[in-house]
N, C-alpha and C positions, 0 to 999 in steps of 0.2 A: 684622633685617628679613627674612632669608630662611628664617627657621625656620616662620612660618607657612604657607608657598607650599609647602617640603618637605611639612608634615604635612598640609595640604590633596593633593597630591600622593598622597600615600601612602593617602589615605583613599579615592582614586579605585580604587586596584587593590586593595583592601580585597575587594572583590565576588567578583571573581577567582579569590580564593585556593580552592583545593580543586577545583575545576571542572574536569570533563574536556572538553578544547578539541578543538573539533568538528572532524575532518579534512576537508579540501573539496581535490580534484583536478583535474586537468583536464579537460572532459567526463566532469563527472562526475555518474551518475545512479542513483538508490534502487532498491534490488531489493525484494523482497518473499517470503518463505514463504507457500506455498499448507497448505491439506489434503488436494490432491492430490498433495504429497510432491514438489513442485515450484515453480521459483522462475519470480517474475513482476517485470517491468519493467515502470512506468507510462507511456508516453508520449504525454506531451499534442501533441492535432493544433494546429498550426499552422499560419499561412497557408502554402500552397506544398506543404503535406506530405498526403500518400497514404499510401493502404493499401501502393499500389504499391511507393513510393519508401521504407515503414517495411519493408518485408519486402525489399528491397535491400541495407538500412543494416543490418539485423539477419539477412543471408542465409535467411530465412524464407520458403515461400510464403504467398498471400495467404491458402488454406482455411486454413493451421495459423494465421494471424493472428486470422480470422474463428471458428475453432472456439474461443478463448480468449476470444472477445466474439462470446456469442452473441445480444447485447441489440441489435447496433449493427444498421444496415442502409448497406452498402457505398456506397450512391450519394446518403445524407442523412446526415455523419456530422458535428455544429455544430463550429464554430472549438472549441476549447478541451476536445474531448472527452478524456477519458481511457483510451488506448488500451493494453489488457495484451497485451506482448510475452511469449512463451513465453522460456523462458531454459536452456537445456542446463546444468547444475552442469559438464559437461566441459569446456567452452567456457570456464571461469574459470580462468586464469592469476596463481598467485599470483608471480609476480617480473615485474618491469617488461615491458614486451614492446623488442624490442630497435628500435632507429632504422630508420623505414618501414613498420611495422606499427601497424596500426588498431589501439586503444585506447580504453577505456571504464571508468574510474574508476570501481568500483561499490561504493557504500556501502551500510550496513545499519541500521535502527533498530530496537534492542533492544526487545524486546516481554517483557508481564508474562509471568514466571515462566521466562525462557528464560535458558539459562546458557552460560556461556562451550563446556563441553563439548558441548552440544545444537547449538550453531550450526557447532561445526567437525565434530564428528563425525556427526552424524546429517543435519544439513543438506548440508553437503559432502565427508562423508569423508574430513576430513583430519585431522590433530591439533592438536591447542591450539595448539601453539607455532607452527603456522604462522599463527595469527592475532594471538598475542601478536607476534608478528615483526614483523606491517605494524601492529599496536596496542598498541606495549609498555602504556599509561593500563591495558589490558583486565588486565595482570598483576596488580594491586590487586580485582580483582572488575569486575564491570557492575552497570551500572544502568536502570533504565524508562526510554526515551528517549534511550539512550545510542548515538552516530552512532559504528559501526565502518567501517574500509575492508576489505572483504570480496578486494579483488582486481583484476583489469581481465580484463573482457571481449575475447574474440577473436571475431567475429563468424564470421570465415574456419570457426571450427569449431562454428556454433550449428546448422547446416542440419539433425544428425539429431535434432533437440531432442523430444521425446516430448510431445503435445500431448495432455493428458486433456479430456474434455468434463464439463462440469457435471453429474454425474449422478444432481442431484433438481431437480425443477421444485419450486421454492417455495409454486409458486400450490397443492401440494396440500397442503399443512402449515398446520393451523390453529393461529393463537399460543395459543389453554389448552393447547393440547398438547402443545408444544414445550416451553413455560414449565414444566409439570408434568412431565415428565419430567425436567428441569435441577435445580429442587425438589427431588426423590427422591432427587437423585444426588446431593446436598449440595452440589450447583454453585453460584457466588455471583452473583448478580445485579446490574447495574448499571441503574440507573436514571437518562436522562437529557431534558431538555427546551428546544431553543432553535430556532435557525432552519436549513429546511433548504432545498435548492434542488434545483432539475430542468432539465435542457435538453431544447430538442425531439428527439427521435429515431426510431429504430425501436419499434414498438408489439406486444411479444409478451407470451407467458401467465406468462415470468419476471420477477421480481423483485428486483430485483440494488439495492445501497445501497453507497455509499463512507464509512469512518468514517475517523477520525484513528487511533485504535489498538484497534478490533475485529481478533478474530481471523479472519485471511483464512478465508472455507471454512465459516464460522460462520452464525446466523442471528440474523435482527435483528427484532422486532417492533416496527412503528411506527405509531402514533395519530394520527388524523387528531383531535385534538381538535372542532375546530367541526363536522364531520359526523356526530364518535363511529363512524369506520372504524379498522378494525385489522387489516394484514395482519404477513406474516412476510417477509422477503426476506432473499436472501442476502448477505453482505457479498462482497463481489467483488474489492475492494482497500481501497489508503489512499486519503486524500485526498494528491491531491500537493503539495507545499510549494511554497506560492507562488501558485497556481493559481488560490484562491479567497480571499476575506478570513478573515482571523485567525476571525472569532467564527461562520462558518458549522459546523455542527455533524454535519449529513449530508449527502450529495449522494446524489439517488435517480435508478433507471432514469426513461425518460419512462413506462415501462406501471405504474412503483411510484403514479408521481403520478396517474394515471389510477384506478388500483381506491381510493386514497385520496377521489379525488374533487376533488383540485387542478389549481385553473385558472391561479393568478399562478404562476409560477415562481418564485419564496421566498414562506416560506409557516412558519408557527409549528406545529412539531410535539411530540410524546413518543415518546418508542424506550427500550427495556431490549433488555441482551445479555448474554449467559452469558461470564465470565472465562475 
C-alpha cells in the first residue's frame, strides 16, 4: 500500500533534479551591469521612502542619485518607481561582514553570453574562485538566468561611488539607423511583442525603457503599433522581480509614452533589441 505514495512522492522532486537552486539572503537585493562599466541597484520607491532617506541607506548624495535617473523629477516620483542606486564595486565585500555591521546580500542574474570569468574579473576584479566560493553550483558552468550571490554590500564604503551620466540622448538616434548598423555588424536581433506599461513622471527629451533581460546601456526600438510611431530608447535597467505582473513585457519612461503617443498606461506594443 505504500509503494504508490513512495513513487508518487518521488515523481514530485522529479522536476528538481539538475536545477540550480536560487540563493536568497537576507536583505537581499539584485545589482545590475551597466555599459558605463559600472554596477547599478534597482530600488523600488515605497510608501515612506525618499530620495532623501535612499541616499542615507546607501550613503549617497541626492545629485549622484539624481544623476543615475536623469528621467525622474525629485518632487513627482509614483509609489513603485524604479529607482537606480549607483553602486561602488569597492564597496562589495566578499566574506560575511562581521556582528553590527550593515549588510546587503547582493545577488546577480546571469546575462546572455556572460561567463563565469567576465563577471569576476572584469566586472569585479576579483578571481573565479572567489565566486565559486559563495556559488560552488557556478563550478559546473552558468547559465541564462542563473541567480548568483555576488557578495554583501557595505554601504559605510559606497560614498566615493563614481556616477557616470548617460551620455547619448536617444531622442537623437533614429531606429533604421541603429538597426542598420546592428545588421552590418552581424549582431542578432530580437524581435518582441506584448504589453507594456508607463507611469506618470518626469517629462524630458530621453527615452529610457525597463526590459527583463536587455542589455543595460543598450538600445531598444519600440512600435507604437495603432499610431505606427517608432522611437529608440535606452534600456536603463531590469525589470524588478516582483514589481510588476509576470507577462508585462517593457516598462517605459513617461516621455517614451509620450512621443509613442500613449494615453492608458498599458498599452500593446512591438520593441526589437540587439543581443
Amino acid at each position: 500500500m505504500r509503494s504508490p505514495i513512495i513513487f508518487v512522492l518521488l515523481l514530485s522532486f522529479l522536476p528538481l533534479y539538475g536545477q540550480v537552486p536560487v540563493i536568497v539572503g537576507t536583505n537581499q537585493k539584485f545589482i545590475h551591469y551597466t555599459d558605463n562599466n559600472a554596477f547599478v541597484l534597482i530600488e523600488a520607491l515605497e510608501p515612506g521612502i525618499t530620495l532623501y532617506s535612499l541616499s542615507r541607506k546607501y550613503n549617497l548624495s541626492v545629485e549622484q542619485i539624481l544623476v543615475a535617473n536623469p528621467d525622474i523629477r525629485p518632487d513627482a516620483i509614483p509609489l513603485g518607481y524604479p529607482v537606480n542606486i549607483p553602486i561602488n564595486s569597492d564597496a562589495i565585500s566578499f566574506e560575511p561582514p562581521g556582528n553590527g555591521e550593515e549588510r546587503i546580500w547582493l545577488s546577480y542574474r546571469v546575462q546572455p553570453k556572460e561567463t563565469l570569468y567576465r563577471i569576476s574579473k572584469v566586472y569585479l576584479n576579483v578571481s573565479p574562485e572567489v565566486i565559486t566560493t559563495l556559488n560552488p553550483s557556478a563550478l559546473s558552468g552558468l547559465s541564462i538566468g542563473q541567480v548568483l550571490h555576488l557578495g554583501w554590500l557595505m554601504p559605510s564604503k559606497n560614498s566615493l561611488c563614481p556616477v557616470q551620466v548617460m551620455d547619448m540622448d536617444s531622442s537623437r538616434l533614429k531606429p533604421q539607423d541603429y538597426m542598420k548598423v546592428a545588421l552590418d555588424e552581424g549582431k542578432v536581433i530580437h524581435h518582441q511583442k506584448g504589453l507594456a506599461v508607463w507611469k506618470p513622471g518626469a517629462m524630458t527629451s530621453h527615452y529610457y525603457v525597463l526590459h527583463p533581460t536587455a542589455k543595460l546601456g543598450s538600445f531598444m526600438e519600440i512600435t507604437n503599433p495603432m499610431l505606427h510611431r517608432t522611437i529608440t530608447a535606452k534600456v536603463a535597467g531590469h525589470i524588478p522581480p516582483g514589481l510588476y505582473q509576470t507577462h508585462v513585457g517593457i516598462v517605459v519612461s513617461p516621455s517614451t509614452a509620450r512621443a509613442l503617443g500613449v494615453l492608458d498606461q498599458q498599452f500593446f506594443a512591438r520593441w526589437r533589441y540587439v543581443e
